[in-house]
C-alpha positions as CSV (number, residue, x, y, z in Angstrom):
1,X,7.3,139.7,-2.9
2,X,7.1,142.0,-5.6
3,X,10.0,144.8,-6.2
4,X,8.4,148.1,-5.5
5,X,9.2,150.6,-8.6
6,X,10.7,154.0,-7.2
7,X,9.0,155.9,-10.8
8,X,10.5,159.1,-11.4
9,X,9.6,162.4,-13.6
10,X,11.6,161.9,-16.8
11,X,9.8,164.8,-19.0
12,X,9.7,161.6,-21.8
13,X,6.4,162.5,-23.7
14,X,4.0,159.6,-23.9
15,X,3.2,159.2,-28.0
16,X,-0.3,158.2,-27.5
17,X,-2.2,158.9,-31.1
18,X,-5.1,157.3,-29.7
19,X,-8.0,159.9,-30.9
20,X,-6.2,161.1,-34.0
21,X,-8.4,158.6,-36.1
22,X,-11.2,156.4,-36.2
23,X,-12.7,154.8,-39.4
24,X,-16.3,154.0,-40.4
25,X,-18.3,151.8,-42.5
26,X,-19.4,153.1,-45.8
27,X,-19.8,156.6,-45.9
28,X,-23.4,156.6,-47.2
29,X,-23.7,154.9,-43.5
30,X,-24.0,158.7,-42.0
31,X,-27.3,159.3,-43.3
32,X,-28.5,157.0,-40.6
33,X,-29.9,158.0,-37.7
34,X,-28.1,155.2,-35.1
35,X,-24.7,155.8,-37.3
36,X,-25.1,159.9,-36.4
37,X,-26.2,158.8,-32.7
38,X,-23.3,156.5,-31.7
39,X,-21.2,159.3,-33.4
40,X,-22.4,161.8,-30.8
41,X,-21.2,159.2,-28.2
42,X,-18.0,158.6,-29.1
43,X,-16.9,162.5,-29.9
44,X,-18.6,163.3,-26.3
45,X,-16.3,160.7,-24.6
46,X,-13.0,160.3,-26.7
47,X,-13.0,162.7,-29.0
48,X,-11.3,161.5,-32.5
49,X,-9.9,164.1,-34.7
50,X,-10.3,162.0,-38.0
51,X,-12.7,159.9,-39.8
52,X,-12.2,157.4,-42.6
53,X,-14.3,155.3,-44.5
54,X,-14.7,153.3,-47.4
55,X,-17.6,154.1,-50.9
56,X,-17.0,158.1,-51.0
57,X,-17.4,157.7,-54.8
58,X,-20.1,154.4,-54.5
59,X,-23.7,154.5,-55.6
60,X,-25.5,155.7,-52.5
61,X,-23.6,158.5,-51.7
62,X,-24.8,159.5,-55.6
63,X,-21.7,162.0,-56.4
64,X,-21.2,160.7,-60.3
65,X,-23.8,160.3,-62.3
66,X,-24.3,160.1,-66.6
67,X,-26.9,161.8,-68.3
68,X,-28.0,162.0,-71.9
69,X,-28.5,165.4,-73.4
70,X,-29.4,166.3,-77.2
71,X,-27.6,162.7,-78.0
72,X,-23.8,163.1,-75.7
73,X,-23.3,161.4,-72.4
74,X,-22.6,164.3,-70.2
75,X,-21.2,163.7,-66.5
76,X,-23.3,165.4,-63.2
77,X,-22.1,166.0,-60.1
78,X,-24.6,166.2,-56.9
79,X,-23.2,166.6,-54.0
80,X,-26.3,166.8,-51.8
81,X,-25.6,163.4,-49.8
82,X,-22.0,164.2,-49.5
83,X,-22.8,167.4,-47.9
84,X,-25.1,166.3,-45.2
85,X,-22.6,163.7,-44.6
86,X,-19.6,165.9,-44.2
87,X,-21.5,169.0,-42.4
88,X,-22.0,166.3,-39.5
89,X,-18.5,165.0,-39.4
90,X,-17.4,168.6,-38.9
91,X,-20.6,169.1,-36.2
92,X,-19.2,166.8,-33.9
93,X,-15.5,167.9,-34.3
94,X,-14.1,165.4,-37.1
95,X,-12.4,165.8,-40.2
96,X,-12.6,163.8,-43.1
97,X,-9.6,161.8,-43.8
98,X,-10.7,161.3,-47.4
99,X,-10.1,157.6,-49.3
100,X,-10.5,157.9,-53.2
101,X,-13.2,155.1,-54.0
102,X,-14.6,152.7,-55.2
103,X,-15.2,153.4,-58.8
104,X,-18.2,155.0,-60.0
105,X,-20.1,152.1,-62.2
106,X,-20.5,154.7,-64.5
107,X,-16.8,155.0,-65.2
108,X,-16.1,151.3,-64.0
109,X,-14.1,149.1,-66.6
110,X,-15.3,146.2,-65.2
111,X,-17.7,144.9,-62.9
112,X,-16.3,142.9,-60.0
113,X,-17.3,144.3,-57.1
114,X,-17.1,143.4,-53.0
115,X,-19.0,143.4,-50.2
116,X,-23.0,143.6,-49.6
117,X,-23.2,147.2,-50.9
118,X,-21.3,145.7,-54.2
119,X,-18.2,148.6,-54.3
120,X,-16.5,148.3,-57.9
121,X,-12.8,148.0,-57.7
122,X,-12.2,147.7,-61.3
123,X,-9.7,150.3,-62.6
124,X,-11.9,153.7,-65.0
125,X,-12.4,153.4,-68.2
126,X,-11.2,156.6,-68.9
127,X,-8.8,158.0,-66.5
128,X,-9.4,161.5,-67.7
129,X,-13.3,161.2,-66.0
130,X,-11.5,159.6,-62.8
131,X,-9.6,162.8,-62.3
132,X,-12.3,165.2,-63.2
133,X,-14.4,163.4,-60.3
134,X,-11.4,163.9,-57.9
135,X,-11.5,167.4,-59.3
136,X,-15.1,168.1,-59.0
137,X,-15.4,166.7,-55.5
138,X,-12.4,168.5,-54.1
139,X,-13.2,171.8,-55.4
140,X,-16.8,171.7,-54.2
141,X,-15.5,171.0,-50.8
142,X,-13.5,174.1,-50.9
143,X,-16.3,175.9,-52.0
144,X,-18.1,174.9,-49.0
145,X,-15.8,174.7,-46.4
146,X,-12.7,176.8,-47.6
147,X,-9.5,176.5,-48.3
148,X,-8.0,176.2,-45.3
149,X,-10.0,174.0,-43.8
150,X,-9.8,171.4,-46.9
151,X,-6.0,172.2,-46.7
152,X,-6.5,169.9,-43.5
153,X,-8.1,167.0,-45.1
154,X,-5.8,164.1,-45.9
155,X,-6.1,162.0,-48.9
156,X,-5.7,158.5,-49.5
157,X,-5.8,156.6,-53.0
158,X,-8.0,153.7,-52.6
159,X,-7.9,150.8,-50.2
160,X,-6.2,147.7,-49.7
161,X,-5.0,147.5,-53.7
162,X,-2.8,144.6,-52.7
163,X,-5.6,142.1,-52.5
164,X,-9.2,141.8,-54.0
165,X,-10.4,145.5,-53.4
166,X,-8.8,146.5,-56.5
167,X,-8.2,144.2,-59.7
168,X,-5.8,146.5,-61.8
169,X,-2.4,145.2,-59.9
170,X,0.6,146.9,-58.5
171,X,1.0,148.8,-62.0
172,X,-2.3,149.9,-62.2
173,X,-2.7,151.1,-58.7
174,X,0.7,153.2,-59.5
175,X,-0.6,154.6,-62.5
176,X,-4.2,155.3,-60.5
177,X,-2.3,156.6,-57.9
178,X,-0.5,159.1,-60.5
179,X,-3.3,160.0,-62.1
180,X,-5.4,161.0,-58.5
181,X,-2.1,162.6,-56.5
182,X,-1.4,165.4,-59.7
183,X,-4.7,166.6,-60.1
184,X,-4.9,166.9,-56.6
185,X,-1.5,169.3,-56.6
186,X,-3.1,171.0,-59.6
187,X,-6.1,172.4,-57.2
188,X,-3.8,172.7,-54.5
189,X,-0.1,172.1,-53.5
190,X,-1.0,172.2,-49.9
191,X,-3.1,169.7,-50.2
192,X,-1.9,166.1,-48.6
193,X,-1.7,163.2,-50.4
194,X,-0.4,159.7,-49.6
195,X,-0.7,156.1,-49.9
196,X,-0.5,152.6,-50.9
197,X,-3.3,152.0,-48.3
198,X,-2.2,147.7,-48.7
199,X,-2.8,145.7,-45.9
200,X,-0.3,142.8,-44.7
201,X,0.0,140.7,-47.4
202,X,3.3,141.2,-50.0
203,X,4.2,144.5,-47.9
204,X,7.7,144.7,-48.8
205,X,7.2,143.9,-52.4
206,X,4.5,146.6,-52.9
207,X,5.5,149.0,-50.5
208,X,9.3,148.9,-52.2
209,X,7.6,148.9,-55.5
210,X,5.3,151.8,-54.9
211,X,8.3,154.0,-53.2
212,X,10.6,153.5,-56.6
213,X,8.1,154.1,-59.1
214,X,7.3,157.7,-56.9
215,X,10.7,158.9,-56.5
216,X,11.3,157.6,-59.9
217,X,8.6,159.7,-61.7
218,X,9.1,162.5,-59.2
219,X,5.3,161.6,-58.1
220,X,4.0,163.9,-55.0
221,X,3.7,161.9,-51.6
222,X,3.0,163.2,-48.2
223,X,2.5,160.4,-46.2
224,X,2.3,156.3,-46.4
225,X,-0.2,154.7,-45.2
226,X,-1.2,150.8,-44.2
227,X,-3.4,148.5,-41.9
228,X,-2.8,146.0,-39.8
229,X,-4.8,143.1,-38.6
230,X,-3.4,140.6,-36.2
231,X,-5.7,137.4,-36.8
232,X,-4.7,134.3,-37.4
233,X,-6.2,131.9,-40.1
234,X,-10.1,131.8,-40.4
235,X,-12.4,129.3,-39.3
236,X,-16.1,130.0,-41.1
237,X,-19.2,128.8,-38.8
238,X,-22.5,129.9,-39.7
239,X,-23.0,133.4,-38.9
240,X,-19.8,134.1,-37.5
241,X,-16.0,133.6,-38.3
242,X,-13.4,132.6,-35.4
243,X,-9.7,133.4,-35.5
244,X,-7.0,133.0,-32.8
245,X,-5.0,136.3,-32.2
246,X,-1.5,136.7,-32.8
247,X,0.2,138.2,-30.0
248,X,-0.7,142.1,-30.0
249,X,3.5,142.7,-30.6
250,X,3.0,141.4,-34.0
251,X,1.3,144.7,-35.0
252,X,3.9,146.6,-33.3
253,X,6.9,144.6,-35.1
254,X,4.7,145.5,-38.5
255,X,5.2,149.1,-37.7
256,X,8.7,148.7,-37.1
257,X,9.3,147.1,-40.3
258,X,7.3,149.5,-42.5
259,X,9.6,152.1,-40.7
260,X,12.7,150.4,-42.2
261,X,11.2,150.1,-45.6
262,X,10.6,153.6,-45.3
263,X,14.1,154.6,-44.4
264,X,15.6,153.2,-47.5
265,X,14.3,155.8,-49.8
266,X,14.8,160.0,-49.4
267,X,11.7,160.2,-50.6
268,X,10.0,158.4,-47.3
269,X,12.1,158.5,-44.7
270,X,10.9,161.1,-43.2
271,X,7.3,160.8,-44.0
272,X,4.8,160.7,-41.5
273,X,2.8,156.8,-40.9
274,X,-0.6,156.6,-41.1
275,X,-2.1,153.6,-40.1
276,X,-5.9,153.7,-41.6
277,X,-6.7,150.9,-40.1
278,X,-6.1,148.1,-37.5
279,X,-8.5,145.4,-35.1
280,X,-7.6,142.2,-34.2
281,X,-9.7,140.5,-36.7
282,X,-10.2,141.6,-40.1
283,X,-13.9,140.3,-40.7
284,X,-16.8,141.8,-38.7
285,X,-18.4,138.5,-37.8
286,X,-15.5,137.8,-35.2
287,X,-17.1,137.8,-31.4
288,X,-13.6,138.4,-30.6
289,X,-14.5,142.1,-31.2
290,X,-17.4,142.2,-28.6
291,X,-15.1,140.5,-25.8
292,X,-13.1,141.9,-22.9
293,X,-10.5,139.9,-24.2
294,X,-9.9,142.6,-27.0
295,X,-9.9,145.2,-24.9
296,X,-7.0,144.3,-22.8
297,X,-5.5,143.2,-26.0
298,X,-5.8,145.8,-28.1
299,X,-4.6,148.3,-24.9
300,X,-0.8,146.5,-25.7
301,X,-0.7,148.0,-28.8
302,X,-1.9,151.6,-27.8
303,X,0.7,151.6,-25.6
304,X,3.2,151.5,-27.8
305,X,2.0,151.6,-31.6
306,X,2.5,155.8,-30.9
307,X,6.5,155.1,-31.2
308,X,6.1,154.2,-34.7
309,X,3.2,155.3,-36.2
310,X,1.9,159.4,-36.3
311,X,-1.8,157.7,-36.4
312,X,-3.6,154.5,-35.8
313,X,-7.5,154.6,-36.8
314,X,-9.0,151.9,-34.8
315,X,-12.0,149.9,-37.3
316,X,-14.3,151.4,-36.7
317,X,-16.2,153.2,-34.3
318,X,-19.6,151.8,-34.9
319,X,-21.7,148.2,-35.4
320,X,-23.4,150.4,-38.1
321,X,-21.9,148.9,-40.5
322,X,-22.9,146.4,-43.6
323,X,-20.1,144.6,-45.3
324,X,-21.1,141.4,-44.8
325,X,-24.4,142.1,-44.8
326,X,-27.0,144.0,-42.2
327,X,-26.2,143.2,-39.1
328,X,-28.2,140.1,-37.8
329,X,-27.7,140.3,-34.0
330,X,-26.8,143.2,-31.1
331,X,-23.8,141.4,-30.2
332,X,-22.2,140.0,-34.0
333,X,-18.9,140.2,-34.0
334,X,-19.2,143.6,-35.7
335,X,-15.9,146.0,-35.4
336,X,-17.5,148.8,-33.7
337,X,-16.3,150.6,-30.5
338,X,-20.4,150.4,-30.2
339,X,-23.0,147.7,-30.7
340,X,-25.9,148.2,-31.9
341,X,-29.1,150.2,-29.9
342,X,-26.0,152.4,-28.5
343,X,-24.3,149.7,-26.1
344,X,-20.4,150.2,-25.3
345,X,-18.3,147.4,-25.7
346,X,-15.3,146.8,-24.0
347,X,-12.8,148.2,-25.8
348,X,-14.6,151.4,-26.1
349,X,-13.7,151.8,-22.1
350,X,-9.8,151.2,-23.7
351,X,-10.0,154.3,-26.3
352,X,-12.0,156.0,-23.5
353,X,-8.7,155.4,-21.0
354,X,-6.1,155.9,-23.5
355,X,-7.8,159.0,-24.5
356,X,-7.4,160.3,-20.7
357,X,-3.5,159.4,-20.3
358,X,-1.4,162.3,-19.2
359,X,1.4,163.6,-21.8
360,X,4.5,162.7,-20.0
361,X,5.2,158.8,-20.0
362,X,7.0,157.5,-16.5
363,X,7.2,153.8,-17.4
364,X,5.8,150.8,-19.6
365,X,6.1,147.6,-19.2
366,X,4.1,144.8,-21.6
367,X,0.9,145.1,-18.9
368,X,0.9,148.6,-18.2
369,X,2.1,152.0,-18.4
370,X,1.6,155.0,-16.1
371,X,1.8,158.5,-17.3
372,X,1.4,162.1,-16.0
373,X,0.8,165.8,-16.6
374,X,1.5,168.8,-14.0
375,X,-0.2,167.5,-11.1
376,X,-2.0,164.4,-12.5
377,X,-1.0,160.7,-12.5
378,X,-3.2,158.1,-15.3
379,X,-2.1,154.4,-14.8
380,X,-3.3,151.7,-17.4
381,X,-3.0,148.1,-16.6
382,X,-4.2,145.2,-18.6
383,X,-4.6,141.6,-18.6
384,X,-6.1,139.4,-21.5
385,X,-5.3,135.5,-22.7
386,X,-7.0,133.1,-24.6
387,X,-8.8,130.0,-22.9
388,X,-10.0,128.4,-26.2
389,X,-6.8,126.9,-25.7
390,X,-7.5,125.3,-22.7
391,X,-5.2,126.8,-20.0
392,X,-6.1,128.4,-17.4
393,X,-5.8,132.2,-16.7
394,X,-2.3,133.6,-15.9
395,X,-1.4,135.0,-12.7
396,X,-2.4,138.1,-11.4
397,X,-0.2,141.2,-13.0
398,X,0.9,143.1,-9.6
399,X,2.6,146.1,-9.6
400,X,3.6,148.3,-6.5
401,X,5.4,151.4,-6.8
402,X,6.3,154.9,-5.4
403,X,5.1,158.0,-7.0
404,X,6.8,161.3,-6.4
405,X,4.1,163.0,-4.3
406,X,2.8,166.8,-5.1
407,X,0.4,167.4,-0.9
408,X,-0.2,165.6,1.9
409,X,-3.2,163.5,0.5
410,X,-4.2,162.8,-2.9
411,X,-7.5,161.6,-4.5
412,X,-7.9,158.7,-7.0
413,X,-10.4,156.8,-8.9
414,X,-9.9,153.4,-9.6
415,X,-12.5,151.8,-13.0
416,X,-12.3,148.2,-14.0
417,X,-13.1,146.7,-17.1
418,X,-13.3,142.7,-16.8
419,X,-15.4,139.5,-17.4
420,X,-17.9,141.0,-15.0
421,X,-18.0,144.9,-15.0
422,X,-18.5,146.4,-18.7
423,X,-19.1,143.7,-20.2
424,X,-22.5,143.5,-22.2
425,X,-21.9,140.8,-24.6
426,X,-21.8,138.5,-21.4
427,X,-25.1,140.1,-20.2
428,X,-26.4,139.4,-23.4
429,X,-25.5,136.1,-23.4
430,X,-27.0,135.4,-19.9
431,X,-30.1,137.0,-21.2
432,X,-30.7,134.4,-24.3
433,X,-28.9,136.4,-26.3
434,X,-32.2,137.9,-27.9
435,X,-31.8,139.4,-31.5
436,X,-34.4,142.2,-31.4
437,X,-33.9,144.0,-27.7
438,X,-37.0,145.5,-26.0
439,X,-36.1,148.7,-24.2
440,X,-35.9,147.4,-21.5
441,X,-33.0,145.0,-22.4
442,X,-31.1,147.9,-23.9
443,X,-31.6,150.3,-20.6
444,X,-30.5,146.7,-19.0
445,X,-27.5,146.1,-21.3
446,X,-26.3,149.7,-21.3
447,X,-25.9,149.5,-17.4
448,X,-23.7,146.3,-17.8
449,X,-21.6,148.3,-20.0
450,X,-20.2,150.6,-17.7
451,X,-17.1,149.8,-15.7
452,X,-17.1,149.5,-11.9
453,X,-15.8,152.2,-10.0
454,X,-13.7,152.9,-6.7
455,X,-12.3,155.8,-5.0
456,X,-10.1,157.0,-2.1
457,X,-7.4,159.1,-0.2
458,X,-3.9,158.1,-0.7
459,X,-1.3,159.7,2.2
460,X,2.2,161.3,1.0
461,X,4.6,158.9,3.1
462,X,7.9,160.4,2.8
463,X,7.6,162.2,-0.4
464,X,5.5,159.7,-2.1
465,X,2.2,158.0,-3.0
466,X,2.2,154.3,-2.4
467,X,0.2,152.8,-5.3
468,X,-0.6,148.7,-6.0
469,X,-1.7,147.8,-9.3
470,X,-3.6,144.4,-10.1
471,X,-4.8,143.3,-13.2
472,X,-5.8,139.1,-13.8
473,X,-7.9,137.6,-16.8
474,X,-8.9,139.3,-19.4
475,X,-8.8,142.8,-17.7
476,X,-7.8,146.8,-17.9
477,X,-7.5,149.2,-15.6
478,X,-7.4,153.0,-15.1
479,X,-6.3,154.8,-11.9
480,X,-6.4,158.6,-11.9
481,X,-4.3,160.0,-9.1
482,X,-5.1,164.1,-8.6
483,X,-4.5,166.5,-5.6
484,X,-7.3,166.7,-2.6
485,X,-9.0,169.6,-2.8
486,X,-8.4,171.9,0.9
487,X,-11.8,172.3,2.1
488,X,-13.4,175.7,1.1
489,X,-14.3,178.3,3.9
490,X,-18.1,177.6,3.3
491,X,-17.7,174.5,4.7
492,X,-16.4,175.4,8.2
493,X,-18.7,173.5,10.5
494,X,-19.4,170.6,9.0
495,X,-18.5,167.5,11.1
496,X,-19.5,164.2,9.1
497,X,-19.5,162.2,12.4
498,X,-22.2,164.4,13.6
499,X,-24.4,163.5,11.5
500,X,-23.5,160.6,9.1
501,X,-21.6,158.3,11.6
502,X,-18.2,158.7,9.4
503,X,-15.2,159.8,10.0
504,X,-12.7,161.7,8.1
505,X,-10.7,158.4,6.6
């Protein structure tokens, strides 16, 4: 029998950072229509305060161009993409958290590049024309926007330097880093800066590294930001990539450690932790993405990433995206919150829930948490394992407890997220798993998308609402406890059994 919890008000604020950031593919990405629509659905539902994305400086969003005139090479600036792009971030109540990058071919010193839309991560030529682009682009912005509001735009320096996205080496990136974070002050103190932007591989090393050379050189930093993955070793077949998952604590121990780095220098220790991005899986050909599985997994890290990190920007918010190539399928492995054609995926319904917890948190365990505000209970529960590995699914997660009861009877709503309700990639699967959807299929496969829904009347027995939780397989959970409404005067007369049959219950 399991122990019933006696949960109490503790006035313990819940650090949930869950819409304070979400990333994108490319920026150039926004100028499509599906990218703008799936945008609309996401800031209508969850509402993220931040955006980041990769290729502000890349070829299709066209900012840096060289001319010839009367014999010189003469730089141009056209900000005409840029502007579109930005004017709807702010339209749907996001601001640009701005990454420096890649480099311009222009003022590329070499030519290695990565992914499908071939972003140079060569170090400039001439660091002088890398600074007057920061320059150029920044005080445009302010032009356009203002001051204040551009005041509120952080900026990273590059991405991921510590591995293939960048080929000048810990030195360089230092010296880039430099180079972008004075001419930055120069326009405006107030202006945020931060990095190294590395992803888990050498963390101590560079992140050590990059903290000396700053406090050394006296070099402005705001904040420090990093990413976090928690995938195992790849396994490449065909279209597609599999990984097994670390356990979701792994991400949470990263923070923890990046923390302690941090604490060792005067310069960081206090310095807020951005982390501009994390997933499970690092490639967006993982199904893992599409699964329920990740969305009961990736709900253990919500719940506690908060206590360590002052952001967490989920990658990314859309299928929209073309690293790796256009997407070849609704359902590839892609990292979005949505799949393509507007379809929710699992873990969208996670953010969604998250995004709906109260402020004040009452308890957390590894499987669930439950949180309030005034008069307002939000319990999240989860359940997710692997069966690749061929055990069966753990027992059921069952919680009962008391909560501290505000009236007599109280309404809640119970949604589920599991193998059968929300789960699209499964109905896509049972369809044949077609590659161009009629519209049909999409109406069909946006109706398996939504969770399944309850509700009810729970009675204050001695002071308290008597709530069961039960979460098995890859599962999560939301129950929204509020006050019943006392019927309005309008409705004296009405008798439900008179007419319908029903009772009161």
């Amino acid at each position: 029998m399991e122990e019933c919890l006696q949960i109490e008000r503790q006035g313990v604020p819940f650090q949930n950072h869950v819409t304070d950031c979400v990333g994108t593919g490319r920026l150039g990405l926004a100028l499509q229509k599906e990218y703008q629509e799936h945008l609309e659905l996401v800031q209508k539902t969850i509402h993220f305060r931040y955006i980041r994305g990769h290729g502000l400086f890349c070829r299709d969003v066209g900012i840096y161009r060289e001319c010839s005139l009367d014999g010189r090479t003469v730089p141009f600036y056209n900000f005409t993409y840029l502007d579109r792009i930005f004017d709807s971030y702010l339209k749907n109540g996001l601001r640009p958290f701005l990454e420096l990058g890649f480099m311009p071919e222009e003022m590329a010193s070499g030519k290695q590049t990565i992914f499908y839309w071939n972003g140079n991560v060569t170090p400039p030529a001439d660091d002088e024309k890398w600074q007057e682009l920061i320059r150029q682009m920044l005080l445009h912005c302010i032009e356009r926007y203002g001051l204040e509001e551009v005041r509120q735009w952080p900026v990273e320096v590059w991405n991921e330097p510590n591995i293939g996205f960048w080929t000048g080496g810990l030195e360089g990136y230092c010296q880039l880093y430099e180079s972008s974070a004075r001419v930055i002050k120069e326009i405006d103190s107030e202006i945020q800066v931060g990095g190294p932007a590395i992803c888990g591989v050498d963390v101590e090393h560079w992140m050590t590294s990059f903290f000396e050379f700053c406090s050394q050189n006296h070099v402005p930093l705001d904040f420090v930001t990093r990413h976090c993955y928690t995938a195992d070793s790849p396994r490449d077949a065909g279209h597609y990539v599999y990984h097994t998952m670390r356990d979701p604590r792994v991400m949470i121990e990263e923070l923890k450690e990046t923390r302690e780095i941090m604490a060792r220098y005067p310069l960081t220790k206090d310095l807020p932790l951005h982390i501009t991005e994390f997933n499970s899986s690092y490639t967006p050909l993982c199904p893992v993405h599409d699964s329920v599985f990740n969305a009961g997994y990736i709900a253990r890290i919500l719940s506690e990433a908060g206590e360590y990190a002052d952001s967490y920007s989920y990658w990314t918010f859309s299928d929209v995206f073309e690293e790796s190539d256009v997407p070849k399928a609704p359902f590839a492995g892609g990292f979005g919150l949505i799949a393509l054609n507007g379809i929710k995926k699992p873990t969208f319904h996670t953010f969604r829930f998250f995004s709906e917890a109260g402020k004040e948190l009452l308890y957390r365990d590894e499987q669930m948490i439950v949180t309030a505000d005034k008069e307002r209970y939000v319990i999240l529960a989860w359940s997710f394992y692997d069966p690749r590995d061929g055990a069966s699914a753990p027992d059921a997660y069952v919680k009962e407890m008391n909560l501290p009861a505000w009236t007599e009877r109280a309404f809640f709503t119970e949604e589920w997220v599991n193998e059968v309700f929300g789960n699209p990639e499964q109905a896509w699967y049972d369809m044949g798993m077609p590659r161009s959807l009629t519209e049909k299929q999409v109406s069909v496969l946006k109706s398996m998308a939504e969770p399944s829904c309850s509700h009810g009347i729970i009675e204050n027995k001695d002071g308290s609402y008597k709530i069961r939780v039960q979460v098995s397989g890859n599962e999560i959970l939301k129950i929204e406890i509020v006050p019943r409404l006392l019927p309005k005067q309008e409705y004296l007369g009405f008798d439900r059994n008179e007419f319908f049959g029903l009772r009161d219950n």
